[in-house]
Backbone as a chain_set.jsonl record, in Angstrom:
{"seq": "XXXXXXXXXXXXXXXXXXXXXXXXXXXXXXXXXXXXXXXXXXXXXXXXXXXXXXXXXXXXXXXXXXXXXXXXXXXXXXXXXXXXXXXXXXXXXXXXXX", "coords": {"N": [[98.039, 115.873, 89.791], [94.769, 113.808, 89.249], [93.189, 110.784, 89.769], [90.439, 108.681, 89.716], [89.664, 106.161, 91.313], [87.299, 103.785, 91.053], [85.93, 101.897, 94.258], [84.966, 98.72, 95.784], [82.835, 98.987, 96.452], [81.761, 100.99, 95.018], [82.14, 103.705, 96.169], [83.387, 106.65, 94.923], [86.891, 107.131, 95.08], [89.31, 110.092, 95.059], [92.847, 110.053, 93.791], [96.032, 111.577, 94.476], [98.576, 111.512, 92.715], [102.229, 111.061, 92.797], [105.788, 111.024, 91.865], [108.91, 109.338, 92.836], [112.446, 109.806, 92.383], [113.974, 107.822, 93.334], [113.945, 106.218, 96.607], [115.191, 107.883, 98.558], [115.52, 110.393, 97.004], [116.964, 113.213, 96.67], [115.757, 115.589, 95.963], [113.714, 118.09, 97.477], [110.842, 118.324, 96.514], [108.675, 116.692, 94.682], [107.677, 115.578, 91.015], [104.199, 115.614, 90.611], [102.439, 113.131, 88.588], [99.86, 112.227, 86.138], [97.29, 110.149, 85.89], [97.867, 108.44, 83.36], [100.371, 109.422, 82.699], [101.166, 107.658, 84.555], [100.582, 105.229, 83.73], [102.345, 104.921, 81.755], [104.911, 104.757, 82.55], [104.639, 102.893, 83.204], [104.167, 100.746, 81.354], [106.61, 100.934, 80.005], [108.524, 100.032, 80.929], [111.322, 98.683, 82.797], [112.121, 99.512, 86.294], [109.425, 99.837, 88.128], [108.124, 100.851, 91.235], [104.746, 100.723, 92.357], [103.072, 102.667, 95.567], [101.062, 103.092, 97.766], [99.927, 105.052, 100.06], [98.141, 105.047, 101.639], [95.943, 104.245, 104.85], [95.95, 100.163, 105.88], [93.013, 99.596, 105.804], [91.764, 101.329, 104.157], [93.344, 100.272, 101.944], [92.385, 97.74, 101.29], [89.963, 98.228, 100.628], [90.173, 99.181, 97.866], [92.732, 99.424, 95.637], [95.354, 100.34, 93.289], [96.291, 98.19, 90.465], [98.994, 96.074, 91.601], [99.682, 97.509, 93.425], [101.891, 98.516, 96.048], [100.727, 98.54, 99.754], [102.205, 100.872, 102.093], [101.741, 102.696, 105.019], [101.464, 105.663, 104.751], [103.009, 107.376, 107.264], [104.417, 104.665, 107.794], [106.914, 104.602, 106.216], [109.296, 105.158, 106.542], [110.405, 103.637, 108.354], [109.667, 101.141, 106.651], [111.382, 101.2, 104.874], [112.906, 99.687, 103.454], [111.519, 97.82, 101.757], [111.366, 99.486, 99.66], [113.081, 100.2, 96.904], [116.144, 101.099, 96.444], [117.995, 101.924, 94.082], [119.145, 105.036, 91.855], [118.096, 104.48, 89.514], [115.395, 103.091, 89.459], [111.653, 103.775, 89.747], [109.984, 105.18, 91.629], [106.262, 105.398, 92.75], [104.895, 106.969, 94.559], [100.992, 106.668, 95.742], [97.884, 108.732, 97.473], [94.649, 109.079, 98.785], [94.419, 111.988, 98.583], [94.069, 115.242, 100.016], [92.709, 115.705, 103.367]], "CA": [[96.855, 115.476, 89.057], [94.337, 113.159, 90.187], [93.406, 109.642, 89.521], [89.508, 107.913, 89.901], [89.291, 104.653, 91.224], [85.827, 103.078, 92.296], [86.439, 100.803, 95.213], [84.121, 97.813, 95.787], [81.724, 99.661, 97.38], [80.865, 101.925, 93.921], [82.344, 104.928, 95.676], [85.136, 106.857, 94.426], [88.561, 107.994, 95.541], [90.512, 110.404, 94.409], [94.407, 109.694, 94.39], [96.977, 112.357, 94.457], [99.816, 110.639, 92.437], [103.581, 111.717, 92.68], [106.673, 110.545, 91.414], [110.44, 109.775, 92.976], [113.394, 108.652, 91.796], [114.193, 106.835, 94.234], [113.449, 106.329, 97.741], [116.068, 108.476, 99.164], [116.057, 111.378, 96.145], [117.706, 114.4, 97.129], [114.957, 117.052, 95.833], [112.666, 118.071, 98.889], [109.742, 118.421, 95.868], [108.834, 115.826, 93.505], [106.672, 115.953, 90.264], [102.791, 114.947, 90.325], [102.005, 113.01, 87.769], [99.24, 111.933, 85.921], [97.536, 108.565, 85.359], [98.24, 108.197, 82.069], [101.476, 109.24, 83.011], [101.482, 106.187, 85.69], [100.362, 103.872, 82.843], [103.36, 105.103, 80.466], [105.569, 104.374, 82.977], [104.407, 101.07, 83.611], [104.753, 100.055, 80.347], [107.657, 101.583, 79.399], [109.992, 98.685, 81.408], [112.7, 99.333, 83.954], [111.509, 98.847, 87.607], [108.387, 100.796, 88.805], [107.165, 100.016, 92.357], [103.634, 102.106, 92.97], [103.161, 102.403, 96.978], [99.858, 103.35, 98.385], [100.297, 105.239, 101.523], [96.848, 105.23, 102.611], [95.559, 102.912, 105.913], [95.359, 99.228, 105.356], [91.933, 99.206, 105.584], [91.546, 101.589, 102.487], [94.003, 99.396, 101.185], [92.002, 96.162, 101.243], [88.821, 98.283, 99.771], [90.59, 99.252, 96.99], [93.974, 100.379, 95.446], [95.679, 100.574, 92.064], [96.225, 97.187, 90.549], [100.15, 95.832, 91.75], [100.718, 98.275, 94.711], [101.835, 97.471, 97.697], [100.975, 99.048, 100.974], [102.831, 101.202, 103.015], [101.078, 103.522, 105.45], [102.376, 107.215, 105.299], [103.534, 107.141, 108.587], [105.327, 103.661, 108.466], [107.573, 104.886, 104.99], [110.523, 105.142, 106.977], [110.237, 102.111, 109.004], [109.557, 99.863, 106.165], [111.951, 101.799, 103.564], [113.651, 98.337, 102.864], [110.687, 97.311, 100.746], [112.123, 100.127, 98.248], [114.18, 99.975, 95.919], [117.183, 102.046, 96.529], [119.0, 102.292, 93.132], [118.024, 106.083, 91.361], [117.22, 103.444, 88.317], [113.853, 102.665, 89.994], [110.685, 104.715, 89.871], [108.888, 104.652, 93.001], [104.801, 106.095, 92.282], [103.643, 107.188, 95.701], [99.601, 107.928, 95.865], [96.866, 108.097, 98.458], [93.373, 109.607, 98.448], [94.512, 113.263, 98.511], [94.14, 116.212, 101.331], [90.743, 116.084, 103.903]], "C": [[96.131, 114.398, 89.856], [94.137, 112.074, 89.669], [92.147, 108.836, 90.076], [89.956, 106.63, 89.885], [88.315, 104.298, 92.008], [86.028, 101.814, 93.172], [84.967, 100.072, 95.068], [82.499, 98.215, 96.055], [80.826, 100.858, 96.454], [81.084, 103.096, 94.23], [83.33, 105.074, 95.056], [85.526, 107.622, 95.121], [89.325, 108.174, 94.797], [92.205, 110.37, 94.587], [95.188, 110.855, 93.561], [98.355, 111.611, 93.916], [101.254, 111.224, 92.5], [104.739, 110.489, 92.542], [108.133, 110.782, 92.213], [110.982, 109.037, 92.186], [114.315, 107.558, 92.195], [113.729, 107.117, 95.572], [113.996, 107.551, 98.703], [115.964, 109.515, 98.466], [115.896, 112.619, 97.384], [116.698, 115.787, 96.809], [113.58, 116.806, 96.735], [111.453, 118.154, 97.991], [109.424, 117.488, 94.646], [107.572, 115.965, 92.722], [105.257, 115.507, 90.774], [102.341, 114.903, 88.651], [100.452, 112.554, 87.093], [98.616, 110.354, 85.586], [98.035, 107.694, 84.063], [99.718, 108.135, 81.811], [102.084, 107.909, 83.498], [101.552, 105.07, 84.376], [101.615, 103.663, 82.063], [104.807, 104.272, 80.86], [106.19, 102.695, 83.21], [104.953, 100.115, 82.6], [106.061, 100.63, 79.409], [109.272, 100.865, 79.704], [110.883, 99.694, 82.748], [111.579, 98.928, 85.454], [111.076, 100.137, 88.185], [107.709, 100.015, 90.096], [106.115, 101.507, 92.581], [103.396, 101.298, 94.774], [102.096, 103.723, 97.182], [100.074, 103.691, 99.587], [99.083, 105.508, 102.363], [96.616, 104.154, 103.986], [95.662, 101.737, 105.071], [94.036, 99.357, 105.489], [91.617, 99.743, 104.294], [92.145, 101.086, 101.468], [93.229, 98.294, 100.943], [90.786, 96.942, 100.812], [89.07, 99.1, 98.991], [92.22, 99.96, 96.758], [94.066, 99.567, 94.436], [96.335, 98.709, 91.818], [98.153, 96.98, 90.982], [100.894, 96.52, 92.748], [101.084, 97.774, 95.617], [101.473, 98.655, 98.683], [101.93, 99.605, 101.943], [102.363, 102.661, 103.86], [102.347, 104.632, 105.409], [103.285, 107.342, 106.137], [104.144, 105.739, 109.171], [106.648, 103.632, 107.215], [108.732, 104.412, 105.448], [110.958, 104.293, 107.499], [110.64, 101.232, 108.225], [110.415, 100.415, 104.839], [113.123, 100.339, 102.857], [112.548, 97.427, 102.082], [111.084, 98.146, 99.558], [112.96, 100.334, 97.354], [115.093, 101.454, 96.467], [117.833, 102.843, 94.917], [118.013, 103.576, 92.487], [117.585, 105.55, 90.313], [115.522, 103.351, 88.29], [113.186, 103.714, 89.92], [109.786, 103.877, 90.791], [107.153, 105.539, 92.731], [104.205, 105.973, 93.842], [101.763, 107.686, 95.244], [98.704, 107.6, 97.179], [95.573, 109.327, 97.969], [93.49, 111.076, 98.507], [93.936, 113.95, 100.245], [92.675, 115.839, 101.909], [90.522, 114.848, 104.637]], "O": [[96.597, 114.01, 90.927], [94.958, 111.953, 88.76], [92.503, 108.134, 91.022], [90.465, 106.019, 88.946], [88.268, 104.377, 93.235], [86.293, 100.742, 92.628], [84.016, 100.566, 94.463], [81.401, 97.709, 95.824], [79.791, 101.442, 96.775], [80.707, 103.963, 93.441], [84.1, 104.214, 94.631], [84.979, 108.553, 95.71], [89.96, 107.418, 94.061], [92.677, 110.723, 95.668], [95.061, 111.062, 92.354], [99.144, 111.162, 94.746], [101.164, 112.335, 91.978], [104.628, 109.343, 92.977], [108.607, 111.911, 92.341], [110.585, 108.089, 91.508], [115.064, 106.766, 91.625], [113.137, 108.178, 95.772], [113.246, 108.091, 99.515], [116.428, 110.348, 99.245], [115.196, 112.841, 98.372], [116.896, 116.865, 97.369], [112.762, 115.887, 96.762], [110.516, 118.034, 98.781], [110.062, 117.681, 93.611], [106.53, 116.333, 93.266], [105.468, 114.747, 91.72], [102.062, 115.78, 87.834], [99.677, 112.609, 88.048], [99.338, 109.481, 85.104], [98.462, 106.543, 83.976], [100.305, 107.317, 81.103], [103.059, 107.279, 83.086], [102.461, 104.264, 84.173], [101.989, 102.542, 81.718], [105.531, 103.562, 80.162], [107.158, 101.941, 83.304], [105.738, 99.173, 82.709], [106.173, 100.607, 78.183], [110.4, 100.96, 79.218], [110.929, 100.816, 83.251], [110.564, 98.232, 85.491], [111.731, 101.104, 88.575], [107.029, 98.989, 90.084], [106.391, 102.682, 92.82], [103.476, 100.126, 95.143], [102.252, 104.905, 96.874], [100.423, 102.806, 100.368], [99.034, 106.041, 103.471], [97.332, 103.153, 103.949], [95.553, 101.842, 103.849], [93.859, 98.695, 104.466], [91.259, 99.013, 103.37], [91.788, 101.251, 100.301], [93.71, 97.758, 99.945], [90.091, 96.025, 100.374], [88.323, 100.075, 99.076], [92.752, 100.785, 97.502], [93.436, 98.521, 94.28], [96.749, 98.055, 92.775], [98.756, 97.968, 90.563], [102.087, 96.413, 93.029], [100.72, 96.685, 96.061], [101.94, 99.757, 98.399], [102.504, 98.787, 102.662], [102.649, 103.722, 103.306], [103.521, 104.595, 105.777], [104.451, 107.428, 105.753], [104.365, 105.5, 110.358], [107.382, 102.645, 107.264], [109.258, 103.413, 104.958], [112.108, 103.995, 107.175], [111.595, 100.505, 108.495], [110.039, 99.993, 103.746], [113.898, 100.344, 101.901], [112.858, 96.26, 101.839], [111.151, 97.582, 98.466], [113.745, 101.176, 97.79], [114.639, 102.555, 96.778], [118.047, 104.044, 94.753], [116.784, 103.544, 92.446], [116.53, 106.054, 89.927], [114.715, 103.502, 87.373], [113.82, 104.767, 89.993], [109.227, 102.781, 90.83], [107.404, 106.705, 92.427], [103.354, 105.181, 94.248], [101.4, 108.698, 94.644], [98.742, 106.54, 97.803], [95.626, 110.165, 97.07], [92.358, 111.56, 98.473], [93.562, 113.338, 101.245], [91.68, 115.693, 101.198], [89.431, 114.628, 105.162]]}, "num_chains": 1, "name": "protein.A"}
């Protein structure tokens, strides 16, 4: 599903959201959820980290409020910012395919 957010700049980007259960989970396919979903989560307790895998620069002109940064292509690198335990819900998104 997808996920409007207007960055500073008044346009918008769409975000492709998906869900693990941990950093490491074992199924090569994980759900896509919805924002509403994201929100439920949020407030629902237990430990949710959302992680933005777009550039920093699209990072610094906008992203979801409490994410942190981690470019696509540095996941693996920096996989000690993630929570390990399958307890945790990790919320990857970035601006979708293109």
């Amino acid at each position: 599903m997808m996920h409007v957010l207007k960055r500073n700049t008044g346009k918008e980007v769409l975000f492709f959201i998906f869900v693990a259960a941990s950093a490491f989970a074992a199924s090569a396919e994980q759900p896509i959820i919805t924002a509403e979903q994201v929100e439920d989560r949020l407030q629902g307790g237990g430990n949710v980290v959302i992680v933005d895998v777009r550039s920093q620069e699209e990072y610094r002109d906008g992203h979801l409020p409490g994410a942190i940064n981690i470019p696509a292509d540095r996941i693996a690198a920096e996989r000690s910012r993630l929570p390990r335990d399958r307890a945790s819900t990790i919320i990857f998104y970035c601006r979708g395919l293109g």
